[in-house]
C-alpha positions as CSV (number, residue, x, y, z in Angstrom):
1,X,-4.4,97.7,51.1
2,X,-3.3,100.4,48.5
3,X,-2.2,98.2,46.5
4,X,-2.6,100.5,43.1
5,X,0.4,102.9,44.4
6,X,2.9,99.9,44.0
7,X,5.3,99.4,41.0
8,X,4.1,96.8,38.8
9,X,6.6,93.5,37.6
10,X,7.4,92.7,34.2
11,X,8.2,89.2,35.7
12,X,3.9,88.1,35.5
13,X,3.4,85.6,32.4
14,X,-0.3,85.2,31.8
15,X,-1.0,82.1,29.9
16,X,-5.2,82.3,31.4
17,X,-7.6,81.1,28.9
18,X,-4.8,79.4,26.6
19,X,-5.8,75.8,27.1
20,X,-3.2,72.6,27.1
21,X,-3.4,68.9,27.1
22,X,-2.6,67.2,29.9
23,X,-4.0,66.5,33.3
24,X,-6.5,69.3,35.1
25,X,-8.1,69.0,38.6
26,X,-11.2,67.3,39.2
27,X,-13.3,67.9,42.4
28,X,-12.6,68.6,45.3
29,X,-9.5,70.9,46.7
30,X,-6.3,70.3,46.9
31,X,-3.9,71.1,50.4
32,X,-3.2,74.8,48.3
33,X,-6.8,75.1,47.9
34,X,-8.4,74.1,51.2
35,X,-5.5,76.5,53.1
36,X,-6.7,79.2,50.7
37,X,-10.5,78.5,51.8
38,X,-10.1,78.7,55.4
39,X,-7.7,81.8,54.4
40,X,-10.5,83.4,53.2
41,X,-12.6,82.1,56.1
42,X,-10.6,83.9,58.1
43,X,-10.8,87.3,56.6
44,X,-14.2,87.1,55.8
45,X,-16.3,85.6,58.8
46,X,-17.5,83.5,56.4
47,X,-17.7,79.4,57.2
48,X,-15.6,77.3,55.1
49,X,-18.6,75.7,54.1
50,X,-20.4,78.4,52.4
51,X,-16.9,79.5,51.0
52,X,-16.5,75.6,49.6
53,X,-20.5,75.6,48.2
54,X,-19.3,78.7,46.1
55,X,-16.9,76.3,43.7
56,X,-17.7,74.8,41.2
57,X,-18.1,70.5,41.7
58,X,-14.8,70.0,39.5
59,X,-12.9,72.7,37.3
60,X,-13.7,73.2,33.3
61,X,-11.5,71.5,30.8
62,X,-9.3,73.3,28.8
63,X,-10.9,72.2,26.1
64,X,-14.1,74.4,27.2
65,X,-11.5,77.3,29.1
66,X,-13.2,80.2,27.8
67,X,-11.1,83.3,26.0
68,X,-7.9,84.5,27.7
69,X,-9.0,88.0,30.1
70,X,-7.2,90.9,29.1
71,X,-3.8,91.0,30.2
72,X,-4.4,94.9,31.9
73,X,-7.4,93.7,34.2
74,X,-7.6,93.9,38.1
75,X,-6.4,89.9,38.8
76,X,-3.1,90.9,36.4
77,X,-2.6,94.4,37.7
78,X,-2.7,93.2,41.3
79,X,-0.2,90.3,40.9
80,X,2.1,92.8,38.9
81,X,1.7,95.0,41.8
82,X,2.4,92.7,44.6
83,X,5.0,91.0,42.7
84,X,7.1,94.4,42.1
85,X,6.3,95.6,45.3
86,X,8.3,91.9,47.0
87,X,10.4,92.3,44.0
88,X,11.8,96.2,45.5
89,X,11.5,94.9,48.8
90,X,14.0,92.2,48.7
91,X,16.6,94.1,46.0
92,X,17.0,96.3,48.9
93,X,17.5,93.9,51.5
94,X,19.6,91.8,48.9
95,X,21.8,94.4,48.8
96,X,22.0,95.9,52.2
97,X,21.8,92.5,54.6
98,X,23.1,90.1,52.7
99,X,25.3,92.3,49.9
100,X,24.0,90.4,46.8
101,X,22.1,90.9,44.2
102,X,18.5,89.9,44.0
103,X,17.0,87.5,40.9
104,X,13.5,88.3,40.9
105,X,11.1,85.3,40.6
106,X,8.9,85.0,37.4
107,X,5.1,84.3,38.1
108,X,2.8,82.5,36.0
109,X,-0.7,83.0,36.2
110,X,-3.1,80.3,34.5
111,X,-6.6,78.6,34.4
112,X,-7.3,74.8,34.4
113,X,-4.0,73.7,34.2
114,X,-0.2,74.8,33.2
115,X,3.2,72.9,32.5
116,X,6.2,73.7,34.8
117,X,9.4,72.2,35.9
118,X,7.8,71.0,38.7
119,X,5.2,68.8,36.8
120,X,1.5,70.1,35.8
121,X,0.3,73.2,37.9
122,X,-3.5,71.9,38.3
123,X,-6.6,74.7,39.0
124,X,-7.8,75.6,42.6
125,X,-4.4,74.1,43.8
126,X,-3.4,76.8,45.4
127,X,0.0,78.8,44.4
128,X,3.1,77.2,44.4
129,X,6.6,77.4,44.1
130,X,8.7,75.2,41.7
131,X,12.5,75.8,41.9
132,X,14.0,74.1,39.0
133,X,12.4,77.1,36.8
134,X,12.4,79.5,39.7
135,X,8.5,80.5,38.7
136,X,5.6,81.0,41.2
137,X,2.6,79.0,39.8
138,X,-0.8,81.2,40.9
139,X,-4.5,79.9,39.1
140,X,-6.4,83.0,39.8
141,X,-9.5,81.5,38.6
142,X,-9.5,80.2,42.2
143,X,-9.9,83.9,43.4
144,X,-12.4,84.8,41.2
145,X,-14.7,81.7,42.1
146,X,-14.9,83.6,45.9
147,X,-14.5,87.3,45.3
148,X,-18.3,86.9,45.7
149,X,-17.5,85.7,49.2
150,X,-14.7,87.4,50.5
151,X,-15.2,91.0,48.7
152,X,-12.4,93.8,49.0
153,X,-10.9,91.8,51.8
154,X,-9.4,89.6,49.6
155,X,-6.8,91.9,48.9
156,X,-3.9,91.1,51.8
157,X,-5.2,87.5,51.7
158,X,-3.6,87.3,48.1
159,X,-0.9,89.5,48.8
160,X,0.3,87.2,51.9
161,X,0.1,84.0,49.8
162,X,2.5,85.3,46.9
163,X,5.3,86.7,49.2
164,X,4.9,83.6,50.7
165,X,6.0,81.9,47.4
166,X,8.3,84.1,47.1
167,X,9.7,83.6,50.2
168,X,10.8,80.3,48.7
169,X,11.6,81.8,46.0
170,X,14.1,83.7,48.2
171,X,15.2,80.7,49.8
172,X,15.8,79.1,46.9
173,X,18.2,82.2,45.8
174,X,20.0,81.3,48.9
175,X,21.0,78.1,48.4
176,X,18.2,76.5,51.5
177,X,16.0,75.1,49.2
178,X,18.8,72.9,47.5
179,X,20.4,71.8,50.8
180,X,16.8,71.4,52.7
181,X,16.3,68.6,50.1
182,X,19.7,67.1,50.2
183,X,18.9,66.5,54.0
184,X,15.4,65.2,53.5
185,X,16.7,62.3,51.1
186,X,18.7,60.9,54.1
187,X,15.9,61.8,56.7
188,X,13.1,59.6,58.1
189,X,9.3,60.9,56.7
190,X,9.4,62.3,60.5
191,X,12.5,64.3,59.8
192,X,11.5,65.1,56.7
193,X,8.5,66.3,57.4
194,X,10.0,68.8,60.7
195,X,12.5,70.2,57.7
196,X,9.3,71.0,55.7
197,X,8.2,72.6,58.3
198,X,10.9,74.6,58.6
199,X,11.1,75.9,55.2
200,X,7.8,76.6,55.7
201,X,7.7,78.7,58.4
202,X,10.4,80.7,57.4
203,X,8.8,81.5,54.6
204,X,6.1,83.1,56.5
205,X,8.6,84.8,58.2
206,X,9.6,86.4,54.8
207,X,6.4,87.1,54.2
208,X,6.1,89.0,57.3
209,X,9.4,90.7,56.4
210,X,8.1,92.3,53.2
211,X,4.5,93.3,54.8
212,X,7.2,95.2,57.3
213,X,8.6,97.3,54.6
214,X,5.7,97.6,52.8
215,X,3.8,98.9,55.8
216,X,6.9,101.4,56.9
217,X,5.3,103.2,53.4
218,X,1.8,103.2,54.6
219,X,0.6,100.6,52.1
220,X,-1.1,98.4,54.4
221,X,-2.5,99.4,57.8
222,X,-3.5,97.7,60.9
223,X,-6.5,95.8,60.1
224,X,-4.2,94.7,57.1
225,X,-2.4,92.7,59.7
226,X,-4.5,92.0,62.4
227,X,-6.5,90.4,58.8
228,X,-3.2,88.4,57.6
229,X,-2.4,87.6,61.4
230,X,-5.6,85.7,61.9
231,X,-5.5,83.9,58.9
232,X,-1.8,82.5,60.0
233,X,-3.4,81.3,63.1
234,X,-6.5,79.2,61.1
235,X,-4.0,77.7,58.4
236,X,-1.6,76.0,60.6
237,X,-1.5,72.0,60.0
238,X,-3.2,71.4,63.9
239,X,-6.0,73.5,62.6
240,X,-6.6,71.8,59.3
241,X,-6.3,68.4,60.2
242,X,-8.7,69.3,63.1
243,X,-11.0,70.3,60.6
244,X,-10.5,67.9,58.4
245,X,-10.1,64.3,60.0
246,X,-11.2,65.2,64.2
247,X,-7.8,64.4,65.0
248,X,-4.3,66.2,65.3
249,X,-1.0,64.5,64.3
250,X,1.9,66.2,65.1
251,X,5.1,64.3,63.3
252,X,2.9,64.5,59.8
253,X,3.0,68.5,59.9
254,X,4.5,69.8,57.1
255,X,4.0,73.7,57.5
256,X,3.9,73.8,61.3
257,X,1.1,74.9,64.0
258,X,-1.3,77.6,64.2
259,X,0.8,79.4,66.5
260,X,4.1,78.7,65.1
261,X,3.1,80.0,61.8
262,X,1.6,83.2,63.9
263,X,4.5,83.5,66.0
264,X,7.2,83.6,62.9
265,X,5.2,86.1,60.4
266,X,4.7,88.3,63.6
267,X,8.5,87.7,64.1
268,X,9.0,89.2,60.3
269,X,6.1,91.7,60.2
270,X,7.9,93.5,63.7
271,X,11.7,93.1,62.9
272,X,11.5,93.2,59.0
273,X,15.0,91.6,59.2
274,X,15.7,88.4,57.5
275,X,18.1,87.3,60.1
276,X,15.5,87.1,62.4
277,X,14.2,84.4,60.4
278,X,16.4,81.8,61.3
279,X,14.0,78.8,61.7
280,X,16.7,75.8,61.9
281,X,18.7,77.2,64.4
């Protein structure tokens, strides 16, 4: 992934090494993290296990976070790089689909734990999304706990799971979010859970739609995809709670199959058009 050649964002707020009070994460993953270890699984060849046995038993307290990195080394310059390169992407479709204007997300990166809108972003959580402060909530310590692991691969791995953010970043832009969450209120868990699932996937397929663009320019290449493809297929909810409890539960999904979550980042990797992404039709 050349991901050096891409514009970097002036939207990325580092806040690493700062320290707060409030709540950070014990041991153990959370849903972000354990998606992000098979992720890595997947790219790697590695087990999960020996990915898992890499972390640390619980993360440090801020009290003990040790100094803030530089804010020009790899981890920052990559996010600023992916970010500017999703934030191009989707000015341009903005503008030529859909004939608005595109508000670019901001991203905060952090270590042990960060206040958003949202609540407290906790470490090895896994990125997220909050929408009341339209920010993208990414502890990269988490990525630098398995570099040992998954090497240069990690590269697209990263890459896929902030334009996924940003995909709901863009849905948010578009008003889904807002009327997604209006719907589950009134919904059943069962129904709320299929909207979830929803959002979800068409976030993946937004994903897929900037990795289009970005691979028209010959920033990414075929085992980019066949990489980012695979991983799709071991992070769907059949797979995980396979893995996790023996036993598969259909009406708790909340981010859909293994193929369903293949199936619509193909759909946006091959068509690169958001229309195509239509998941509650």
């Amino acid at each position: 992934m050349k991901w050096r050649e891409m514009r970097r964002s002036s939207n990325v707020q580092d806040v690493r090494g700062r320290g707060m009070s409030g709540p950070v994460a014990a041991g153990g993953l959370g849903l972000g993290g354990l998606l992000l270890v098979l992720l890595f699984s997947a790219l790697t060849g590695a087990s999960p296990g020996e990915i898992v046995n890499t972390l640390p038993a619980e993360a440090p307290s801020s009290a003990n976070s040790s100094s803030a990195p530089p804010g020009d080394d790899r981890d920052a310059q990559f996010v600023r790089a992916v970010l500017g390169d999703t934030e191009d992407t989707w000015a341009a479709i903005f503008q030529r689909q859909l004939g608005q204007n595109y508000t670019p997300t901001r991203l905060v990166l952090f270590s042990d734990a960060a206040e958003s809108a949202c609540g407290f972003a906790e470490a090895a959580s896994g990125p997220f999304y909050c929408p009341p402060d339209q920010s993208i909530y990414l502890d990269m310590s988490f990525f630098e706990r398995i570099r040992a692991t998954a090497g240069d691969n990690a590269d697209f791995a990263r890459a896929y799971a902030i334009a996924h953010e940003v995909g709901h970043h863009v849905q948010n832009q578009l008003g889904m979010l807002s009327q997604v969450r209006n719907l589950q209120r009134q919904a059943s868990q069962t129904e709320a859970n299929d909207l979830q699932v929803r959002l979800e996937l068409q976030a993946d397929c937004y994903a897929g739609v900037w990795g289009n663009r970005t691979g028209q320019r010959g920033l990414i290449d075929n085992q980019d995809i066949e990489g980012a493809l695979n991983t799709a297929a071991q992070i769907g909810d059949d797979y995980l709670q396979k893995a996790s409890q023996g036993y598969v539960v259909p009406e708790s999904f909340t981010h859909g199959s293994s193929a369903q979550r293949v199936e619509w980042f193909r759909r946006g990797l091959q068509t690169g058009d958001v229309a195509q992404c239509d998941t509650f039709q």
